[in-house]
N, CA, C and O of each residue as an XYZ file, in Angstrom:
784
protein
N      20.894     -2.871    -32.014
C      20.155     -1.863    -32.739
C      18.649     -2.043    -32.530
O      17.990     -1.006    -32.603
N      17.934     -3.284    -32.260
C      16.639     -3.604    -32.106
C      16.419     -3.308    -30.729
O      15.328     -2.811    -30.451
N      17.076     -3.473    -29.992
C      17.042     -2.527    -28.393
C      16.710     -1.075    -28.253
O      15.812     -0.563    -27.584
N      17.650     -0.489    -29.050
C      17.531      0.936    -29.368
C      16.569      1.469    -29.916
O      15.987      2.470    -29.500
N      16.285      0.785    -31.003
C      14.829      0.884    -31.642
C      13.462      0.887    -30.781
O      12.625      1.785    -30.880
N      13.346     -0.179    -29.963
C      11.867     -0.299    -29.372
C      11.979      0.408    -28.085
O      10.909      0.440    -27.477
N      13.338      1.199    -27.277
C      13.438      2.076    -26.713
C      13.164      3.324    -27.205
O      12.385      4.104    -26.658
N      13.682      3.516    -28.067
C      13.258      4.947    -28.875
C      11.519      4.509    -29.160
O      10.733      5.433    -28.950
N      11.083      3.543    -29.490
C       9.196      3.677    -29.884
C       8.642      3.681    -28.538
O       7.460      3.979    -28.369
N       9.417      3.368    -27.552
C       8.891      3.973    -25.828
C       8.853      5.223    -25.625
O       8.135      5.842    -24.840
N       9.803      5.686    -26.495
C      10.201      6.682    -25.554
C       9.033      8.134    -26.262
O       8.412      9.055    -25.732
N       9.218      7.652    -27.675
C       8.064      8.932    -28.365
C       6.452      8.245    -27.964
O       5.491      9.007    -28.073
N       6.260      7.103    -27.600
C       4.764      7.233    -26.936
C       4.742      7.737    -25.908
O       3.589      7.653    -25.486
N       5.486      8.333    -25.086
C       5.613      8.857    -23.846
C       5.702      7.578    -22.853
O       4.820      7.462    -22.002
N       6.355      6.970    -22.904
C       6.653      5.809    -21.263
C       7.619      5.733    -20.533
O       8.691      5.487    -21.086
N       7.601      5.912    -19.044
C       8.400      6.037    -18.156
C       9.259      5.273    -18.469
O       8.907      4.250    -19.056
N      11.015      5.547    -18.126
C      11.907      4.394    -18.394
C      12.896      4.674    -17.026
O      12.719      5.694    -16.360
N      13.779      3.844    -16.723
C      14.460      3.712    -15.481
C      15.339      2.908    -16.327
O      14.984      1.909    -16.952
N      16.970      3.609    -16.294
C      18.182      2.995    -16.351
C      19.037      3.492    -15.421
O      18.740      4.565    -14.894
N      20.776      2.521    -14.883
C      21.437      2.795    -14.044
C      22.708      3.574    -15.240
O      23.000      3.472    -16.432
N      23.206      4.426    -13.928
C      23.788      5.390    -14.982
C      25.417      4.718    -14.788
O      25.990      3.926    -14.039
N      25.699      5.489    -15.842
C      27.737      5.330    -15.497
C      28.590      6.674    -15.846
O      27.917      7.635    -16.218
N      29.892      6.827    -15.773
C      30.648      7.756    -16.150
C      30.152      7.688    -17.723
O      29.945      8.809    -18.188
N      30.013      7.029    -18.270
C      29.932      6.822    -20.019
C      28.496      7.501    -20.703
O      27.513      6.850    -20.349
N      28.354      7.990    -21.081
C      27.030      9.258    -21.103
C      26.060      7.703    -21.873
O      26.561      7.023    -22.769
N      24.909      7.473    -21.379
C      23.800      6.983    -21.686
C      22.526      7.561    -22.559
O      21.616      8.221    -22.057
N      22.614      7.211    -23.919
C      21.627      8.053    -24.387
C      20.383      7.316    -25.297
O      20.665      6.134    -25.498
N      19.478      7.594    -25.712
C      17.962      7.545    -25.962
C      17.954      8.163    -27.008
O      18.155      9.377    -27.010
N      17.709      7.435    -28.188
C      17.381      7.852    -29.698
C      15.573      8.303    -29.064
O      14.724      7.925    -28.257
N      15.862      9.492    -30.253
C      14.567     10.580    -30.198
C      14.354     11.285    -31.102
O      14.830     12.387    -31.375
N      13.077     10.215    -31.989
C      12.979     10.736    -33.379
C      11.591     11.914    -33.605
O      10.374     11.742    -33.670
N      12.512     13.205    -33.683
C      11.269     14.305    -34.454
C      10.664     14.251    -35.229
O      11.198     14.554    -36.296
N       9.491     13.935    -35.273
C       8.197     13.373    -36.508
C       7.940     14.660    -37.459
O       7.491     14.347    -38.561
N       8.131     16.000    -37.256
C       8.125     17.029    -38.270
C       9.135     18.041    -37.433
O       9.685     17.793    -36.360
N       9.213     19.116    -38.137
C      10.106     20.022    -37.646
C       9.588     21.283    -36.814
O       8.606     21.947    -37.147
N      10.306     21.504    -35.787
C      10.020     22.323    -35.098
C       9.353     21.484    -33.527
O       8.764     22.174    -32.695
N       9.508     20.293    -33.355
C       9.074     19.477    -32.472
C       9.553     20.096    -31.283
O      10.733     20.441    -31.234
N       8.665     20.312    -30.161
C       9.156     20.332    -28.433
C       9.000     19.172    -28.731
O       8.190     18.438    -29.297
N      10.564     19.139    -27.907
C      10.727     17.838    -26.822
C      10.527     18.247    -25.515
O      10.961     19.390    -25.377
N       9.945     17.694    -24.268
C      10.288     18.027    -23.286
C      10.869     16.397    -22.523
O      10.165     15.421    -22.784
N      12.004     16.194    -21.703
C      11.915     15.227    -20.604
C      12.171     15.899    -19.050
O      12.740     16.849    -18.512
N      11.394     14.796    -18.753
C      11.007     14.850    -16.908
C      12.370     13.886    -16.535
O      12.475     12.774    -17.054
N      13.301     14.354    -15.686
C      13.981     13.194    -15.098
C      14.360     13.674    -13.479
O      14.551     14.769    -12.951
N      14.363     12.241    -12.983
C      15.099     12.152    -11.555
C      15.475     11.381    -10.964
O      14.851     10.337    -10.774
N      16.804     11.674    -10.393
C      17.858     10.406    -10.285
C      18.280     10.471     -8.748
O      18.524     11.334     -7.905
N      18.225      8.928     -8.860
C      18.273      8.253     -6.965
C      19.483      7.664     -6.675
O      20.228      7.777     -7.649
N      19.917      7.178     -5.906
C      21.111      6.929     -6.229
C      22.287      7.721     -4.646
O      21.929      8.486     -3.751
N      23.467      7.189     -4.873
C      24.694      8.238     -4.503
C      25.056      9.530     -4.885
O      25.264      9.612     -6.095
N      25.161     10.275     -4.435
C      25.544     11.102     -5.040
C      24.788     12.000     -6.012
O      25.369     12.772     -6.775
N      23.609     11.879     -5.956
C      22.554     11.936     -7.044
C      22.668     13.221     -7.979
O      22.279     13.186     -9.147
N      23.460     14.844     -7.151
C      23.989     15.685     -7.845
C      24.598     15.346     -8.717
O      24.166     15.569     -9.848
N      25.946     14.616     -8.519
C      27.031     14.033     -9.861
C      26.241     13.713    -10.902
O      26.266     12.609    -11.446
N      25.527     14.624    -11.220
C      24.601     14.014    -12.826
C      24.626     14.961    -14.225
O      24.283     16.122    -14.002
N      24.773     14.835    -14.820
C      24.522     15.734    -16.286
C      23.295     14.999    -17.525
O      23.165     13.875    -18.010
N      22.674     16.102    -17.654
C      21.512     15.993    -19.036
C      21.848     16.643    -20.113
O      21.968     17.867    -20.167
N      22.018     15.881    -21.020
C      21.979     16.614    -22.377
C      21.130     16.218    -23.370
O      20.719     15.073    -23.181
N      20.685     16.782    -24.436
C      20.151     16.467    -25.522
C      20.968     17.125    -26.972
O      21.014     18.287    -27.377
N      21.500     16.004    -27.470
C      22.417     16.325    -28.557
C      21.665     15.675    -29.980
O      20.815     14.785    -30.034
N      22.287     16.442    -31.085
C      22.046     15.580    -32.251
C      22.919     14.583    -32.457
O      23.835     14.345    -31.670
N      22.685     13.869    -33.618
C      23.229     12.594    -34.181
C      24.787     13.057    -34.580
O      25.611     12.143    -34.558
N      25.196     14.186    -34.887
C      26.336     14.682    -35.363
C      27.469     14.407    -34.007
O      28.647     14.116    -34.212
N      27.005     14.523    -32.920
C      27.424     15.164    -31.608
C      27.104     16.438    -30.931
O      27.513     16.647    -29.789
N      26.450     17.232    -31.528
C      26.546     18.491    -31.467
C      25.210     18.629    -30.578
O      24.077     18.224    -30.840
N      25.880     19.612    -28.980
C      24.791     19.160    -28.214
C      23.756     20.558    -28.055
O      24.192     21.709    -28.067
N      23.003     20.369    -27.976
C      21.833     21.486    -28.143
C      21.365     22.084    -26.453
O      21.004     23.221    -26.151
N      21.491     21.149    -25.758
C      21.337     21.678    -24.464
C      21.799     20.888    -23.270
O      21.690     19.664    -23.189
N      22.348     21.706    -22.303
C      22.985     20.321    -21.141
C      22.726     20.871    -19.760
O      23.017     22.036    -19.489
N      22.275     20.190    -19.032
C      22.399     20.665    -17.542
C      22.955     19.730    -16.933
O      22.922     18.509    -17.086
N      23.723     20.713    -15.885
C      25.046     19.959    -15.062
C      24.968     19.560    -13.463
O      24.646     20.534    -12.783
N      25.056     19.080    -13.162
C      25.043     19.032    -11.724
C      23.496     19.160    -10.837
O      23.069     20.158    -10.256
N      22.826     17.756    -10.964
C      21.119     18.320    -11.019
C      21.026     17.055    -11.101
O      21.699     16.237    -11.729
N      19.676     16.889    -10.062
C      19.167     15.520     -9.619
C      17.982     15.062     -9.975
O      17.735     13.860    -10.066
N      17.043     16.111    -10.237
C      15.513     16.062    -10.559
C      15.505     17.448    -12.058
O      16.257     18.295    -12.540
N      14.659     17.108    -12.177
C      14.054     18.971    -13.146
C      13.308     18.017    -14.826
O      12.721     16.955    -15.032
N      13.812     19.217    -15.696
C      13.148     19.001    -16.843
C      13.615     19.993    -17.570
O      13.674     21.189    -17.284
N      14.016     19.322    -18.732
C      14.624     19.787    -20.015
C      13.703     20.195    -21.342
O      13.298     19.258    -22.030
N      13.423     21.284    -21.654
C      13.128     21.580    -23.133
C      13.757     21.726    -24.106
O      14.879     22.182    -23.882
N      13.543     21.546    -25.065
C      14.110     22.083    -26.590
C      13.239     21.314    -27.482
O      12.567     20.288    -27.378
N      13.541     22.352    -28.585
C      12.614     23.147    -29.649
C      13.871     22.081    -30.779
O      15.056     22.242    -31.073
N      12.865     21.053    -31.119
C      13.991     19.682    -32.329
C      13.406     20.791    -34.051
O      12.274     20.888    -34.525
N      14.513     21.325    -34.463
C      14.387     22.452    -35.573
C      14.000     21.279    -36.561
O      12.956     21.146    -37.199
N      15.096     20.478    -36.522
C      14.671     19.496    -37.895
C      14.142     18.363    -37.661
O      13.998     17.978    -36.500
N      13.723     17.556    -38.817
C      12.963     16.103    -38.809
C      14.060     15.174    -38.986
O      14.391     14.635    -40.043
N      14.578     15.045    -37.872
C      15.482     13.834    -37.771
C      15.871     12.823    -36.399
O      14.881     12.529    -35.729
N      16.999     12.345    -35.983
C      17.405     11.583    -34.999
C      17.696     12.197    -33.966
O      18.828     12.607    -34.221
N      17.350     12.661    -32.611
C      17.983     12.780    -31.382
C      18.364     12.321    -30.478
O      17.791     11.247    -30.294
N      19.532     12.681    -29.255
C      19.726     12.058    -28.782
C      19.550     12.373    -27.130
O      20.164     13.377    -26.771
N      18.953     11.807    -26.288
C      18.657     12.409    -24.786
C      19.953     11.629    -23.819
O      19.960     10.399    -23.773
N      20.907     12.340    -23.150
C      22.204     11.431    -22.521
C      21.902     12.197    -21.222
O      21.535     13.356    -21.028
N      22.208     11.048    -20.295
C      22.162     10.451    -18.874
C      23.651     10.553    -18.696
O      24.060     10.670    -19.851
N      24.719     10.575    -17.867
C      26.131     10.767    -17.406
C      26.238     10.835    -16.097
O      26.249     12.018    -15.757
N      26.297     10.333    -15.476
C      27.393     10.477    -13.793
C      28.353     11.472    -14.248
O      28.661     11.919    -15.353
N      28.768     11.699    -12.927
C      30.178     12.835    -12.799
C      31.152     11.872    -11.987
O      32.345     12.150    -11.865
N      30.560     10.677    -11.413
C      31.269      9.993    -10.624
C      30.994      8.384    -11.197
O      30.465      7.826    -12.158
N      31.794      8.005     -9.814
C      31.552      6.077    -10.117
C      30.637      5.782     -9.147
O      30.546      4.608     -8.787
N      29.897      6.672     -8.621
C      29.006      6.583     -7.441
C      27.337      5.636     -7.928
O      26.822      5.968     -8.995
N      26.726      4.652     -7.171
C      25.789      3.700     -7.954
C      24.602      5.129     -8.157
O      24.336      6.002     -7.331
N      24.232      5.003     -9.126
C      22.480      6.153     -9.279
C      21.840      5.556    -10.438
O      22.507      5.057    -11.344
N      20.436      5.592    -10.445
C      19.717      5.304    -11.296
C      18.406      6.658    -11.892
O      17.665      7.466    -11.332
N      18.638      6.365    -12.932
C      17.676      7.406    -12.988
C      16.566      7.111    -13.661
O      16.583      6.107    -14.373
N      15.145      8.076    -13.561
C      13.539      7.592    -13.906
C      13.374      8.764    -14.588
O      13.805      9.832    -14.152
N      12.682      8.635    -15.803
C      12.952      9.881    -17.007
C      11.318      9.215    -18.077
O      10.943      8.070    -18.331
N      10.846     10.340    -18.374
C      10.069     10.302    -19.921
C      10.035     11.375    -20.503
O      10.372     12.437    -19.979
N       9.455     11.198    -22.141
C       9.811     11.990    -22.930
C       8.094     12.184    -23.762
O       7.165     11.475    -24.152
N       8.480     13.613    -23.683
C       6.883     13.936    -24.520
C       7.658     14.935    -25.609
O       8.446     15.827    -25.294
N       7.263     14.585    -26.928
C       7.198     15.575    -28.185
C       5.884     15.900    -28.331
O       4.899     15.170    -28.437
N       5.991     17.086    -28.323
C       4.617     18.435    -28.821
C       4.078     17.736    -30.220
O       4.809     17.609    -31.203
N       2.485     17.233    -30.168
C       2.136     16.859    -31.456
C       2.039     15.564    -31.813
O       1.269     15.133    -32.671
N       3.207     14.594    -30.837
C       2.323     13.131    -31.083
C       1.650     12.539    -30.391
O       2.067     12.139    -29.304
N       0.139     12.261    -30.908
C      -1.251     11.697    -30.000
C      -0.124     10.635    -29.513
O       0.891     10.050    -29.892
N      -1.201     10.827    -28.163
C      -1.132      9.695    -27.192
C      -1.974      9.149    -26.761
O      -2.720     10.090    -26.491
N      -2.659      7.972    -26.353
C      -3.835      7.334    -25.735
C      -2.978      7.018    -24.496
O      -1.804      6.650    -24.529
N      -3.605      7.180    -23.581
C      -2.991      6.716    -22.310
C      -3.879      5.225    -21.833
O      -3.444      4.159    -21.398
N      -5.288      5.679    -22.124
C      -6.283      4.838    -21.775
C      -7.348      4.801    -21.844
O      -8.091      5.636    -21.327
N      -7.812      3.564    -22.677
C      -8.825      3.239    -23.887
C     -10.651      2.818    -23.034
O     -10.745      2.033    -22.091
N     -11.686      3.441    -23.565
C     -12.825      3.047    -22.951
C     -12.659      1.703    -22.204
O     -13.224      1.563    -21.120
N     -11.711      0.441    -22.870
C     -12.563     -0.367    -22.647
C     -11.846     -1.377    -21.400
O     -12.231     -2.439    -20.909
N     -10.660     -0.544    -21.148
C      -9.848     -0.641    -19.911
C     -10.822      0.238    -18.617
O     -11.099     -0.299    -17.544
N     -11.236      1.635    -18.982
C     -12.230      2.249    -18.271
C     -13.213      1.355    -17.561
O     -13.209      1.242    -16.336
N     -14.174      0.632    -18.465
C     -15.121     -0.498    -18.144
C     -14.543     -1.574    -17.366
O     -14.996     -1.707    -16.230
N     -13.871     -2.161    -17.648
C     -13.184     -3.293    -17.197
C     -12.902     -3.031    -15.375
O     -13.164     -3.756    -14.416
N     -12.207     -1.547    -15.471
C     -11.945     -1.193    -13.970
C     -12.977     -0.749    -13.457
O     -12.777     -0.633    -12.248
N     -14.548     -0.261    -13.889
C     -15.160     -0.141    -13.185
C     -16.447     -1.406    -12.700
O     -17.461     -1.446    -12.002
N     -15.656     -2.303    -13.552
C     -16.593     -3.752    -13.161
C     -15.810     -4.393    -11.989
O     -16.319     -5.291    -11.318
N     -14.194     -3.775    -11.683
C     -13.781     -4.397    -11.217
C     -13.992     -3.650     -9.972
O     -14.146     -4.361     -8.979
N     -14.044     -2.133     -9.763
C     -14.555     -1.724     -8.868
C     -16.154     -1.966     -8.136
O     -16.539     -1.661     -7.007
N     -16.809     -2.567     -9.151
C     -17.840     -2.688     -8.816
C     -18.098     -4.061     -7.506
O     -18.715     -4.039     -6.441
N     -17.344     -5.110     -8.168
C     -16.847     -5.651     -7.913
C     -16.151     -6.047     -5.971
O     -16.608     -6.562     -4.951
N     -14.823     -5.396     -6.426
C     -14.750     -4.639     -4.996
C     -15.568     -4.262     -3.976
O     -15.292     -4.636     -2.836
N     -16.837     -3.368     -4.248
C     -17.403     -2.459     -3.770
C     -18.144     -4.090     -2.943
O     -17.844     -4.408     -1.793
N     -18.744     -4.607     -3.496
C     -19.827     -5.724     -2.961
C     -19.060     -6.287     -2.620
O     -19.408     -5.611     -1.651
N     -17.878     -7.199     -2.214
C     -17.315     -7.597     -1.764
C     -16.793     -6.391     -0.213
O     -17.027     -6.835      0.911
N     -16.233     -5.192     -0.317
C     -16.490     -4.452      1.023
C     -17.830     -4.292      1.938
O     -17.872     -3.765      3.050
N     -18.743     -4.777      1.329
C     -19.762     -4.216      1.652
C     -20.481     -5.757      2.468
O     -21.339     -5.921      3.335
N     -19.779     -6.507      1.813
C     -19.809     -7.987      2.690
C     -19.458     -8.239      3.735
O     -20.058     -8.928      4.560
N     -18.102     -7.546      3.886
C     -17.100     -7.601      4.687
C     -17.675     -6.933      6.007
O     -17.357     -7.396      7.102
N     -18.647     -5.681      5.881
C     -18.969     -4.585      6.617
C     -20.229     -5.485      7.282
O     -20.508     -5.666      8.467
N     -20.914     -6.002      5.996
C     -22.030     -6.741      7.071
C     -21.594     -7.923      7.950
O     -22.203     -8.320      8.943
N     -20.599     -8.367      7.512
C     -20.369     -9.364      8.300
C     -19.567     -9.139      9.546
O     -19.582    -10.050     10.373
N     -18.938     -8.165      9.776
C     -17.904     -7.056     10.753
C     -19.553     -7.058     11.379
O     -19.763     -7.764     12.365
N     -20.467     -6.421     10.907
C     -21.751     -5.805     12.007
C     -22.187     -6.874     12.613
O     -22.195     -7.031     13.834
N     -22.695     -7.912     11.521
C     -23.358     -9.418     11.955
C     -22.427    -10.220     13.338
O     -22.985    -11.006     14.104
N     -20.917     -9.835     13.458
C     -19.992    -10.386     14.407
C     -20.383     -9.258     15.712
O     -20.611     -9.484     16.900
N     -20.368     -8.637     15.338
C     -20.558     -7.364     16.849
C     -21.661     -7.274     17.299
O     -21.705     -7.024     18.504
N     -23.030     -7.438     16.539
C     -24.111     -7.701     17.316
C     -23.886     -9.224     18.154
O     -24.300     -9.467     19.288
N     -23.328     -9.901     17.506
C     -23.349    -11.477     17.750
C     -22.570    -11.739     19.168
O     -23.084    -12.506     19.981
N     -20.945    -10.896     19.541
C     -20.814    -10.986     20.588
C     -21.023    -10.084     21.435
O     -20.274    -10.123     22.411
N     -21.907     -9.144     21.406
C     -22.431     -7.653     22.215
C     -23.656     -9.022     22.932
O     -23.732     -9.089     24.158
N     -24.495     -9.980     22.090
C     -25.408    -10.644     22.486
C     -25.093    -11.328     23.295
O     -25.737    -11.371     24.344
N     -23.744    -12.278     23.042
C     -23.198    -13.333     23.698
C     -22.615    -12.887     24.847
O     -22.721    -13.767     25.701
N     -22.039    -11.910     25.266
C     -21.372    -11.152     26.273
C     -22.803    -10.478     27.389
O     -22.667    -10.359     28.607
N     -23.732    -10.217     26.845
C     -25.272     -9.947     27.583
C     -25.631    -11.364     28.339
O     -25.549    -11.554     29.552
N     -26.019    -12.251     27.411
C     -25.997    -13.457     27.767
C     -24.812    -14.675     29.258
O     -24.969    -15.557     30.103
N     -23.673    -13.749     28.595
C     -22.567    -14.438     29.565
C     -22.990    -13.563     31.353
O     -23.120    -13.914     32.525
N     -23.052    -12.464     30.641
C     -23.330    -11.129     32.238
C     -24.470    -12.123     33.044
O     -24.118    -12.777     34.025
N     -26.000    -12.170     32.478
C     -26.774    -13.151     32.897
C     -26.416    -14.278     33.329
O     -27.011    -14.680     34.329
N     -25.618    -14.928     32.885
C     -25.666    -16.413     33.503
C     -24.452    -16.097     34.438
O     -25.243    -16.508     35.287
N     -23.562    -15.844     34.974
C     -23.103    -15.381     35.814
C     -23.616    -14.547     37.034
O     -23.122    -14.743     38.144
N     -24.670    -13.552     36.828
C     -25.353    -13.355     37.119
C     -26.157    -14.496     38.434
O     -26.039    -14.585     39.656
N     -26.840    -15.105     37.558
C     -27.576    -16.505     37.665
C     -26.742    -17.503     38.631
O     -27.216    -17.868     39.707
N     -25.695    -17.845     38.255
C     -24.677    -18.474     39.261
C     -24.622    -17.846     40.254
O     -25.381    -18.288     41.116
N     -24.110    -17.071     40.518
C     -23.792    -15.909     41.251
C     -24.813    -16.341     42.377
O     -24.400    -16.997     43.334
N     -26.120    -15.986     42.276
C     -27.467    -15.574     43.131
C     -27.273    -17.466     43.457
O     -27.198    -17.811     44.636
N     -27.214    -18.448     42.452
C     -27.287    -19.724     42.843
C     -26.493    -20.116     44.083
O     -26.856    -20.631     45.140
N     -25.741    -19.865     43.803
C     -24.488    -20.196     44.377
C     -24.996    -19.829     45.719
O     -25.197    -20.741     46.521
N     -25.275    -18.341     46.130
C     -25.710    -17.965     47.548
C     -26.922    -18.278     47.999
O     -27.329    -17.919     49.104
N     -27.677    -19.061     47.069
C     -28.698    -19.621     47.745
C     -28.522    -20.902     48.366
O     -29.211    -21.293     49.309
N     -27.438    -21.663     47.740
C     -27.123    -23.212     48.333
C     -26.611    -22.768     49.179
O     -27.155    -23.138     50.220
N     -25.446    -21.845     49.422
C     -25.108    -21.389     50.817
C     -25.895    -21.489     51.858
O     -26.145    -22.318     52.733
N     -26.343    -20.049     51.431
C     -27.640    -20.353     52.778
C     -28.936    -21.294     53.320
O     -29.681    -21.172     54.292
N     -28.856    -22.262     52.264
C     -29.453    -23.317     52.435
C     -28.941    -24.815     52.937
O     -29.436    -25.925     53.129
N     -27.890    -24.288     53.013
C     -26.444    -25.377     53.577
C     -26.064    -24.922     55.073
O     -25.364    -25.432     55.948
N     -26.931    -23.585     54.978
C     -25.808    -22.749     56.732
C     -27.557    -22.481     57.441
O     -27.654    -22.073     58.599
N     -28.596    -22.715     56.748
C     -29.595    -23.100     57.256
C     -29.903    -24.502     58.137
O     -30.353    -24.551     59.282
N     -29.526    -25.635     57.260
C     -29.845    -27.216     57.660
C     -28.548    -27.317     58.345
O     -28.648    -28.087     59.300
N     -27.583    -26.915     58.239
C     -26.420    -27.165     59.740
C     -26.784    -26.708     61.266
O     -26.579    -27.253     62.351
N     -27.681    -24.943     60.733
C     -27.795    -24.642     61.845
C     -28.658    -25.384     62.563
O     -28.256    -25.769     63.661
N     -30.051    -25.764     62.122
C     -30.924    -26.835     62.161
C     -30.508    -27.844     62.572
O     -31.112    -28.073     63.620
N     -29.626    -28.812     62.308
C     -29.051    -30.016     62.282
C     -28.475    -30.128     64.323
O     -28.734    -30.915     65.233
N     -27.692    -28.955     64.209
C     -26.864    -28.425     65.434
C     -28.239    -28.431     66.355
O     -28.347    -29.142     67.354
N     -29.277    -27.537     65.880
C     -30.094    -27.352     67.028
C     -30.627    -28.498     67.554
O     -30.427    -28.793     68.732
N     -31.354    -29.256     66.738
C     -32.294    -30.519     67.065
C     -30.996    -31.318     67.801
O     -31.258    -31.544     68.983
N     -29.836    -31.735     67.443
C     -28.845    -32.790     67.738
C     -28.786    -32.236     69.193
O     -28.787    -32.930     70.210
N     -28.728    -30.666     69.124
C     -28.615    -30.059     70.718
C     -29.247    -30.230     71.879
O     -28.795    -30.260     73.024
N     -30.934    -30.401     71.257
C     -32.035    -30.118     71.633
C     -32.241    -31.973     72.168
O     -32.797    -32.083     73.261
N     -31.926    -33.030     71.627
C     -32.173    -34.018     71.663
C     -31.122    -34.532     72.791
O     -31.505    -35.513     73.428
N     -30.114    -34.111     73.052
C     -28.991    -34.505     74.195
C     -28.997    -33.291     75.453
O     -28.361    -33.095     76.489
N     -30.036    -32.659     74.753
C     -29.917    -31.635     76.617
C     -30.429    -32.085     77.797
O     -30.013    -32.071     78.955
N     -31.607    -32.563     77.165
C     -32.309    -33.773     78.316
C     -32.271    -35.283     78.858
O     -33.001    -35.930     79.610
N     -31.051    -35.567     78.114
C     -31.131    -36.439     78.458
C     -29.596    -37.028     79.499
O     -28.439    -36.857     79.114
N     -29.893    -37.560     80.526
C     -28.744    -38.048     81.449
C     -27.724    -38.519     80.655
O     -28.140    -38.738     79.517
N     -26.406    -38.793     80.816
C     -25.775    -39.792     80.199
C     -24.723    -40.190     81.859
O     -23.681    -40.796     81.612
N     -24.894    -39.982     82.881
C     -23.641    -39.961     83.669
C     -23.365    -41.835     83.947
O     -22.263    -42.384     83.960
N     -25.065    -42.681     84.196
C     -24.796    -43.501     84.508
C     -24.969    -44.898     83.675
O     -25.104    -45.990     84.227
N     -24.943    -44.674     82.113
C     -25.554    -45.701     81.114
C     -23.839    -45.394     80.534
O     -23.114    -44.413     80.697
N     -23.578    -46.893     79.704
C     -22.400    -47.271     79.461
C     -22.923    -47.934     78.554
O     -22.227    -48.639     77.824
C-alpha cells in the first residue's frame, strides 16, 4: 500500500513513470483534488508487439470511464466528475515482453518543474564549461601554430641537408678529380721501363 501511495504522489506531480506490462491490467491510483478535474495521460509502449495494448481509466468501483484498445503511443483525456480515487490501467492483449513510459497531468495542480536556484547552479555550471571549452580551443590553436612552425622548421633543415649533402659531393668529385690529375700528371713523365 506504501508503494501505491508514493506512486500515486508521482504520479499527480506530474513524473514520468516506466513499468513492464502483463496480461493482468496494471493500474495507478489517481487522486482528483476537487471535482471536475482533467486528467490527461501521455503514454507509449515499446516492447513486442507493442499494438497488443489497452488504456483505461476506471473508478475505484470498477466502472471504467474510458478505454482505448489496440494502440501503442497517444493520450487519454477525461473529465474526473468527482473528488475521489482513480484508476489509470496498462494491459497487454498478449504474453508478448512491452514496457510502457506514461505521465499524468490533472488540470489545476501547480507544478514546479524547476526552481531559481537549480537555474543558477546550471548556469555556473555552464559557465563553467564554457572556460574550460575555451581552453581547450586555445590550446587546439597553441598546438597548430606549434606544429605548422615545427613542420616550417623541419622543410628548412632538410632543405639545409639537402644543399649540404651536394656540396660534400662535389667537393669529394672535385679532390678525386684533382687527386687523379696530379697522380696522372706526376707518372706521365716519368720512365719506369728500366728501374726495378
Amino acid at each position: 500500500m506504501k508503494y501505491l501511495l508514493f506512486i500515486s504522489t508521482l504520479i499527480v506531480l506530474g513524473q514520468s513513470l516506466s513499468t513492464q506490462l502483463s496480461q493482468k491490467p496494471t493500474c495507478f491510483l489517481v487522486n482528483s483534488p476537487e471535482e471536475n478535474s482533467n486528467l490527461t495521460v501521455n503514454y507509449i509502449v515499446s516492447g513486442l508487439d507493442e499494438i497488443q495494448t489497452d488504456v483505461f481509466i476506471r473508478k475505484k468501483d470498477g466502472e471504467i470511464l474510458t478505454k482505448v484498445q489496440n494502440t501503442k503511443d497517444g493520450k487519454i483525456r477525461e473529465i474526473l466528475k468527482d473528488k475521489d480515487n482513480y484508476y489509470v490501467c496498462f494491459q497487454s492483449r498478449d504474453k508478448s515482453y512491452k514496457m510502457v513510459s506514461f505521465d499524468f497531468d490533472i488540470e489545476g495542480v501547480d507544478k514546479e518543474y524547476a526552481q531559481t536556484e537549480q537555474f543558477e547552479y546550471m548556469s555556473k555550471e555552464l559557465q563553467k564549461t564554457q572556460k574550460n571549452f575555451q581552453n581547450i580551443y586555445r590550446n587546439q590553436h597553441w598546438m597548430s601554430d606549434r606544429e605548422n612552425a615545427h613542420a616550417i622548421i623541419l622543410d628548412q633543415t632538410e632543405k639545409s641537408v639537402q644543399w649540404c649533402a651536394v656540396i660534400k659531393v662535389g667537393v669529394l668529385i672535385v679532390i678525386s678529380i684533382s687527386q687523379i690529375y696530379i697522380v696522372y700528371n706526376y707518372f706521365k713523365d716519368k720512365d719506369l721501363n728500366g728501374q726495378v
